[in-house]
ZAKENU-597348 format. One line per field, with one value per residue (C-alpha): y, z, x; residue in three letters. Coordinates in Angstrom, 2 decimals, always signed. Layout:
<nodes>
py = c(Y ...) $
pz = c(Z ...) $
px = c(X ...) $
type = c(ala ...) $
</nodes>
This chain:
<nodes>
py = c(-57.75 -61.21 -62.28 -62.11 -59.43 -56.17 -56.17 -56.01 -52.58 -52.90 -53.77 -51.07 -51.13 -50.59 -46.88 -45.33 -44.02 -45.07 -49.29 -48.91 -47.79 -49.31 -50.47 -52.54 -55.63 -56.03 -57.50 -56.91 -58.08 -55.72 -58.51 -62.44 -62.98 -65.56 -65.34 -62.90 -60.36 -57.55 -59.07 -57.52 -54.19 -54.11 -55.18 -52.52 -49.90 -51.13 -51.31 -48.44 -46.09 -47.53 -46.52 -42.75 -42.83 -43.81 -41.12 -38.52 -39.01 -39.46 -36.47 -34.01 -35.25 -33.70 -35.74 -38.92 -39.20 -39.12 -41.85 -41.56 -42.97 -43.41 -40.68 -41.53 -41.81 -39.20 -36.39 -36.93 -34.46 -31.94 -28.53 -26.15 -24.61 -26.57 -29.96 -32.04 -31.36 -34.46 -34.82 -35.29 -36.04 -34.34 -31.17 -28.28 -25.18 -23.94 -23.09 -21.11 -20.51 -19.59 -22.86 -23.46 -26.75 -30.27 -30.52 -33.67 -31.67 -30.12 -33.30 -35.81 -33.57 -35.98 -39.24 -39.09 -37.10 -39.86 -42.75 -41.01 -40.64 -44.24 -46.51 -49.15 -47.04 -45.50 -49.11 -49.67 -46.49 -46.37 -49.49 -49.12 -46.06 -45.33 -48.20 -47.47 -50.12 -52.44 -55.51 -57.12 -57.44 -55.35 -52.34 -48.73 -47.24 -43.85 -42.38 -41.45 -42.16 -39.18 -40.76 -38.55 -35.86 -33.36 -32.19 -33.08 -36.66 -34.91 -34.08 -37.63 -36.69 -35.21 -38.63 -38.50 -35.50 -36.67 -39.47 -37.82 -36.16 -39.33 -40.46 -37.39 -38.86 -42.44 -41.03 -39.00 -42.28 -43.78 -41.49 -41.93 -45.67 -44.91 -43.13 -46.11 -47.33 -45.44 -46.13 -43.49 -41.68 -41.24 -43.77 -45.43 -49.40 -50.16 -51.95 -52.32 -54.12 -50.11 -50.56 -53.89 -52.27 -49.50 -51.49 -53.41 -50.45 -48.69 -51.84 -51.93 -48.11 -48.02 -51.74 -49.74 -46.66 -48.09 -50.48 -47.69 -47.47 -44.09 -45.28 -48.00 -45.27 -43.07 -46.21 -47.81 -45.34 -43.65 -46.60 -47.32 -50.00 -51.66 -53.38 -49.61 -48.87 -52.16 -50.86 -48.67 -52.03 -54.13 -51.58 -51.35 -55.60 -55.47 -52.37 -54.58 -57.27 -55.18 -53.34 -57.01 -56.91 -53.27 -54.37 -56.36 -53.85 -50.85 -52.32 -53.86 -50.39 -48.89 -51.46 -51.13 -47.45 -47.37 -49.83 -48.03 -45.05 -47.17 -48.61 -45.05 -43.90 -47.22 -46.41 -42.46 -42.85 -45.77 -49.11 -50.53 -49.94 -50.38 -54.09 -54.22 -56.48 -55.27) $
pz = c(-21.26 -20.48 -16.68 -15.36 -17.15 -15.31 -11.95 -8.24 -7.13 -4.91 -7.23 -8.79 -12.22 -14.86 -16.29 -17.74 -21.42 -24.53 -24.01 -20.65 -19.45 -17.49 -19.66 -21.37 -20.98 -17.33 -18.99 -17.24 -19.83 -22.60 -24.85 -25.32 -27.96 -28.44 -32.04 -33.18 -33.87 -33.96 -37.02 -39.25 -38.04 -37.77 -41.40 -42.66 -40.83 -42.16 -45.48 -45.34 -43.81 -46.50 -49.24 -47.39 -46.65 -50.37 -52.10 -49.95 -50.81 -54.63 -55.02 -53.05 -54.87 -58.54 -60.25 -62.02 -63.38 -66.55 -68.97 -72.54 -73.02 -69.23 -67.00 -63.61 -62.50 -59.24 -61.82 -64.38 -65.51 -64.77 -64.08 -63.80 -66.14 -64.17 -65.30 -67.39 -71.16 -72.56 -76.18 -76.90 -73.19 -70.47 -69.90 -68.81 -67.48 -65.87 -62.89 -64.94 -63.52 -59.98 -58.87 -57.49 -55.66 -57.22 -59.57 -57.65 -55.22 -57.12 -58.78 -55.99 -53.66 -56.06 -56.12 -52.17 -51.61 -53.49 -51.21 -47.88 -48.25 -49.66 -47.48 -48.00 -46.71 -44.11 -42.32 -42.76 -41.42 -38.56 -37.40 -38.10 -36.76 -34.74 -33.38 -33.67 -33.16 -34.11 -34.47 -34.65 -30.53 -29.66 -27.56 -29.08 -26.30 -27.12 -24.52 -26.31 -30.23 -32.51 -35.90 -38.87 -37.43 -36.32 -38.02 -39.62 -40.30 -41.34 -44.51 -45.36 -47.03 -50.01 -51.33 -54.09 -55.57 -54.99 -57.13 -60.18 -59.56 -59.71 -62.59 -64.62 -63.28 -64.39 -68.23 -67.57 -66.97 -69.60 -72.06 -70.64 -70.76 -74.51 -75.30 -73.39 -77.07 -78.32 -78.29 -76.55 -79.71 -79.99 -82.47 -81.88 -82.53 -80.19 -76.70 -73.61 -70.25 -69.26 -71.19 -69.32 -66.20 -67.24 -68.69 -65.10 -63.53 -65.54 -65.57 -61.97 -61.34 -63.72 -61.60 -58.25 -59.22 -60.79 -57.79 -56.04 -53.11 -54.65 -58.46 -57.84 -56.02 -59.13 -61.51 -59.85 -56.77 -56.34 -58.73 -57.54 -60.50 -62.14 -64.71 -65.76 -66.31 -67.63 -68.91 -65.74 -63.64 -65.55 -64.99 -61.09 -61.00 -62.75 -60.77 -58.14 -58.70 -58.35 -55.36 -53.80 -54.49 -53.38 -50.92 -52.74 -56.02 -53.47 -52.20 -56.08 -57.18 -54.79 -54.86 -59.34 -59.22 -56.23 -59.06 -61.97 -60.14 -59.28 -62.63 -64.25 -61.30 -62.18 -65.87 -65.11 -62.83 -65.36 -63.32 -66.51 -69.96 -70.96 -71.98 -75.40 -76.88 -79.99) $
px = c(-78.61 -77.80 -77.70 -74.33 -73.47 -73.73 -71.26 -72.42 -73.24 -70.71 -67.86 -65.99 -66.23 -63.50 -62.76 -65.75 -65.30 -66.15 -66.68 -65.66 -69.22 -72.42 -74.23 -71.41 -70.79 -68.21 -65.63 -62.18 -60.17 -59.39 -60.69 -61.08 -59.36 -56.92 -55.89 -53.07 -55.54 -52.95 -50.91 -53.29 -53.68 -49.94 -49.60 -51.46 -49.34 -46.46 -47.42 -48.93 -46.67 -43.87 -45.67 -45.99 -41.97 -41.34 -43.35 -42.80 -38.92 -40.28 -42.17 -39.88 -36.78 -37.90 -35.57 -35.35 -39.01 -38.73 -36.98 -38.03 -40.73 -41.76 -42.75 -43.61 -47.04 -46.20 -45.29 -48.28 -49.52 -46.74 -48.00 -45.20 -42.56 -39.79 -40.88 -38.54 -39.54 -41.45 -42.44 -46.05 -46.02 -48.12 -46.80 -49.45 -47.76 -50.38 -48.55 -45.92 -42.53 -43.37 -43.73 -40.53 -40.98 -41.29 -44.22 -45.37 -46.79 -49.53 -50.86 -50.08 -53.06 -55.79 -55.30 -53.83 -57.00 -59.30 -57.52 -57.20 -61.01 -61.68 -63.67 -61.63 -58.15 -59.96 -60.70 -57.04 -55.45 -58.17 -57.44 -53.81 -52.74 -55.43 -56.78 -60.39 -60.64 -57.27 -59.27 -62.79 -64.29 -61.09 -61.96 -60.30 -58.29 -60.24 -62.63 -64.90 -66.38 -67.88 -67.35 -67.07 -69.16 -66.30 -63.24 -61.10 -62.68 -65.90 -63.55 -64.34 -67.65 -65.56 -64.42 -66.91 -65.71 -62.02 -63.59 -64.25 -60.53 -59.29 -60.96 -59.31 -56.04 -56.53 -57.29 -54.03 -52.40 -54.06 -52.39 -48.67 -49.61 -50.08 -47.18 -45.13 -45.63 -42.52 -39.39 -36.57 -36.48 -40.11 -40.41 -43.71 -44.34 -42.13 -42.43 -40.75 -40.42 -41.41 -44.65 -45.32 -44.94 -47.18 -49.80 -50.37 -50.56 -53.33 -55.40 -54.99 -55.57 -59.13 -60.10 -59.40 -61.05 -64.29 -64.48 -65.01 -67.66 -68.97 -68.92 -71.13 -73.60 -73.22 -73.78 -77.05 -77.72 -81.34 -83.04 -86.12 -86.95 -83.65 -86.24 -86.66 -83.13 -81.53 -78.14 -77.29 -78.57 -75.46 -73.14 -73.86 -73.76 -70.33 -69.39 -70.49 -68.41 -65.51 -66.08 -66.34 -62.39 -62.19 -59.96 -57.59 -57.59 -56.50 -53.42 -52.47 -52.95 -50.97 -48.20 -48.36 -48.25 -45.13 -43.03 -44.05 -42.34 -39.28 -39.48 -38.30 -36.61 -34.08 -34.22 -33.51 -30.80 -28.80 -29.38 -30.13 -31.74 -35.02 -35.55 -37.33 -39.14 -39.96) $
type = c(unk unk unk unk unk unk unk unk unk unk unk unk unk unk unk unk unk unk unk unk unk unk unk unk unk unk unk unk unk unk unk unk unk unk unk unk unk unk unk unk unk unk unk unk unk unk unk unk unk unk unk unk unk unk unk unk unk unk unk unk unk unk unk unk unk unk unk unk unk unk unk unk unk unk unk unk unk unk unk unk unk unk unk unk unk unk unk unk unk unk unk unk unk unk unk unk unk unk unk unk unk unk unk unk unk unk unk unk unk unk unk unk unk unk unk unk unk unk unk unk unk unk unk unk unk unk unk unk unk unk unk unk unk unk unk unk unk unk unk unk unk unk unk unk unk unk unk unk unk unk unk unk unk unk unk unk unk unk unk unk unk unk unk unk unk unk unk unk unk unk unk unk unk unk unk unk unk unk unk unk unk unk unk unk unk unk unk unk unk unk unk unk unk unk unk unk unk unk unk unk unk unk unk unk unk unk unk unk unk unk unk unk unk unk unk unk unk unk unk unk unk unk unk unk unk unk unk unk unk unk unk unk unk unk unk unk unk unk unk unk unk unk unk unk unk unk unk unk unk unk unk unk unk unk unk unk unk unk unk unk unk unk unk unk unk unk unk unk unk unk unk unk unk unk unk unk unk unk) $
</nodes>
């Protein structure tokens, strides 16, 4: 440790606990920083905890998701017999008609469960909510630090498998995104402002999802020559690539699939009609 650094025997030294200990540096400030260093962390809450308030009130209303051809991206696939009938659309009653709450329920548990355990979102909604820590050389107010050892955060070693949940979703999506091709009567060779909307979104959702900490494992992981395995060592540069943006493709996604939602909530309730284009 550098001279200077540890206090006077003598001199009492700040609450033990977590940084606050001995062999820390004795720094009586809570930190040196002069920047705003809690606009970020602050941000993210925000953001965050809008997104929870809106589809909370989305998925518990079980109304207004479907506009022919849209159906919003909270209620796909709908699993229950009290789902709004959709032609061709994705309706799988495998719930039958016990299922007396909103369908969103069910599906919603897979992709909230592949971002709640996403690297990327748990950075955010650590430093966010729980300030562990809020900021870069920012001390977290907690005592004491045991990671994601203990429960519930030990749950956090099920993102891969919330992975390939989420990549059932995203070909779910894919398929709406498809039949956004149709017109309200189920015409198809037709396009909307809907289908626009729709199209952003899945691009956005497979980019997230791909990007992926755990998909690039799965693509390139446990290679001990890439020269031996040439096509799986493009796929995890490109993979690669993506995850560099991990960051930046989580909150687009998030923000796509929020509008998409709002996008046939607006078109469901009569705000307006469908713009089409052709």
């Amino acid at each position: 440790m550098a001279t200077g650094t540890e206090p006077p025997a003598t001199e009492p030294h700040p609450p033990t606990g977590g940084v606050r200990t001995r062999t820390r540096a004795a720094i009586a400030a809570p930190h040196l920083r002069t920047d705003r260093w809690w606009l970020a962390p602050a941000a993210t809450a925000a953001g965050l905890l809008a997104f929870v308030v809106y589809s909370t009130w989305r998925a518990l209303a079980n109304a207004d998701y479907y506009a022919a051809p849209y159906v919003s991206p909270f209620y796909s696939p709908c699993l229950a017999e009290n789902c709004e009938p959709m032609k061709a659309g994705p309706n799988w009653e495998l719930f039958g008609g016990w299922w007396g709450l909103s369908p969103a329920i069910i599906i919603l548990i897979f992709p909230l469960g592949f971002r709640l355990t996403c690297y990327y979102y748990r950075k955010a909604y650590y430093r966010g909510f729980w300030a562990s820590p809020p900021a870069c050389a920012v001390a977290e107010p907690h005592a004491k630090y045991t990671g994601e050892t203990r429960f519930p955060l030990i749950l956090q070693n099920i993102h891969r498998y919330f992975f390939y949940a989420a990549l059932l979703v995203a070909c779910i999506l894919t398929y709406d995104t498809v039949l956004a091709f149709r017109d309200e009567d189920y015409d198809w060779g037709h396009m909307g402002l809907g289908t626009l909307v729709f199209l952003v979104n899945i691009v956005l959702i497979w980019a997230y999802t791909i990007s992926c900490h755990s998909c690039r494992h799965i693509v390139g992981g446990k290679l001990k020559h890439f020269s031996r395995h040439p096509v799986r060592y493009r796929m995890w540069q490109w993979v690669g690539r993506l995850n560099a943006r991990h960051m930046q493709l989580a909150w687009a996604s998030l923000l796509s699939v929020a509008l998409a939602d709002l996008y046939v909530y607006l078109v469901a309730t009569g705000v307006f009609d469908d713009p089409r284009f052709f």
